[in-house]
VEXTIMAR-180495 format. One record per residue (C-alpha): y negated, z negated, x; residue number from 1. Coordinates in pm, 1 decimal, padded with zeros to 6 digits. Each point is the difference from the previous one (the first is absolute). Layout:
+----------+----------+----------+-----+
:        Y :        Z :        X :   i :
+----------+----------+----------+-----+
:        Y :        Z :        X : NUM :
...
+----------+----------+----------+-----+
This chain:
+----------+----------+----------+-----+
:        Y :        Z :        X :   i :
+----------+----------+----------+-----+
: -10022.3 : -09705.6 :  10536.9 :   1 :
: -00160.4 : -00188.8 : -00269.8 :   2 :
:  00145.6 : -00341.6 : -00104.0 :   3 :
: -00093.1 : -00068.7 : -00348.4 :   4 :
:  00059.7 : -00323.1 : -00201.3 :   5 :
:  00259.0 : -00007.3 : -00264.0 :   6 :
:  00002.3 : -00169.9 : -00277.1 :   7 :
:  00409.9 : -00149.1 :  00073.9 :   8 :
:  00027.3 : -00254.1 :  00159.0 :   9 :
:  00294.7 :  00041.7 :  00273.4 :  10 :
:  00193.4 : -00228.7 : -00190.8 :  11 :
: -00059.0 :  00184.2 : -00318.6 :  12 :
:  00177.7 :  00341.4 :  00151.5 :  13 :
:  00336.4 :  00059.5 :  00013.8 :  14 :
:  00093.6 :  00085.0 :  00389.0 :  15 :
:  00248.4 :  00198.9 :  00129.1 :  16 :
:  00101.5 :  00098.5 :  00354.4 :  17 :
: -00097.7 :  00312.1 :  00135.5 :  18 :
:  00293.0 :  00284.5 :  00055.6 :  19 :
: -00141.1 :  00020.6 :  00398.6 :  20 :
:  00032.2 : -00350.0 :  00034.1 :  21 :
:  00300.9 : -00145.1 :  00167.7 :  22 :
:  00322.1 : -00088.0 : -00124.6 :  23 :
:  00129.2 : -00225.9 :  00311.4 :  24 :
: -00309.7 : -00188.9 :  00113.1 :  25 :
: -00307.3 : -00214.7 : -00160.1 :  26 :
: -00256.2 :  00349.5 :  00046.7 :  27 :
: -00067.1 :  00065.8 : -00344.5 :  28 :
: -00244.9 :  00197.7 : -00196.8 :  29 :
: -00051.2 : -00137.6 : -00383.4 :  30 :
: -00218.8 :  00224.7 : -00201.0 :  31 :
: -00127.1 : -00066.3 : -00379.3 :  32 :
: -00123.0 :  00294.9 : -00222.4 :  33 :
: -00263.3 : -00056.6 : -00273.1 :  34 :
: -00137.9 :  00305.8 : -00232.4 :  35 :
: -00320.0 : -00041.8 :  00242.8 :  36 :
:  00123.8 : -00128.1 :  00341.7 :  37 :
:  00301.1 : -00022.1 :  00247.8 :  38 :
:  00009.1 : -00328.7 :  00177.9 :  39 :
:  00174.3 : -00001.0 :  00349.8 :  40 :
:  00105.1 : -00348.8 :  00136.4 :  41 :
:  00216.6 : -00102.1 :  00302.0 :  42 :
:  00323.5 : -00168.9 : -00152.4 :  43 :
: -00039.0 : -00253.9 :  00234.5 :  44 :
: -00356.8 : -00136.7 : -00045.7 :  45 :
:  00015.8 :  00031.1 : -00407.6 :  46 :
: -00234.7 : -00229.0 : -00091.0 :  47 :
: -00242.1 :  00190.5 :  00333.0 :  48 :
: -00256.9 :  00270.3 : -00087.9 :  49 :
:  00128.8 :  00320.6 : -00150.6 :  50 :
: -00155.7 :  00328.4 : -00002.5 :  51 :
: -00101.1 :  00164.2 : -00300.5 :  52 :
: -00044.3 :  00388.3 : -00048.8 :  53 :
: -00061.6 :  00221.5 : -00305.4 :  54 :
:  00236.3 :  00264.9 : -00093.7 :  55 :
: -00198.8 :  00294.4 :  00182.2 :  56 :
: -00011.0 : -00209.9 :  00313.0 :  57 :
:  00382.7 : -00086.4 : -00021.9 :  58 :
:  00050.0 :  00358.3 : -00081.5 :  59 :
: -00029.2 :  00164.4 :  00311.3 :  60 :
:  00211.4 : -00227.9 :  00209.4 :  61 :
:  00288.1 :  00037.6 : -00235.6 :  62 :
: -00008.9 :  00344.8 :  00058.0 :  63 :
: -00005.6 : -00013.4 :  00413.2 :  64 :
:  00265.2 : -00262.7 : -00046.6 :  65 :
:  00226.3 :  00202.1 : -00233.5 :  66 :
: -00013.5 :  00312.8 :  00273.9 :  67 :
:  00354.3 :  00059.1 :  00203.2 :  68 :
+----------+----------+----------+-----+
């Protein structure tokens, strides 16, 4: 995995909570999509480090996640 920098800011992107996260506890995924990255942050730690990956990296783990 390559993390690249982005040119958002985390404040600049507009967050929303992952569909794996959670609905009953504080464990949440928050994930930001840009035309030329996906940022990945823990919902908890929002102004922590996030991980950035371009859309071919992000690509493959959306398809392993959407298998049954």
């Amino acid at each position: 995995m390559a993390i690249k920098p982005s040119t958002h800011s985390a404040d600049e992107l507009e967050w929303f909570k992952s569909s794996y996260s959670s609905t009953q506890g504080p464990d949440c995924v928050e994930i930001a999509t840009t035309p030329a990255a996906i940022h990945v942050r823990d919902s908890k730690k929002k102004q922590g480090h996030n991980l950035t990956f371009t859309p071919d990296q992000w690509k493959p783990f959306m398809t392993f996640t959407s298998q049954p």
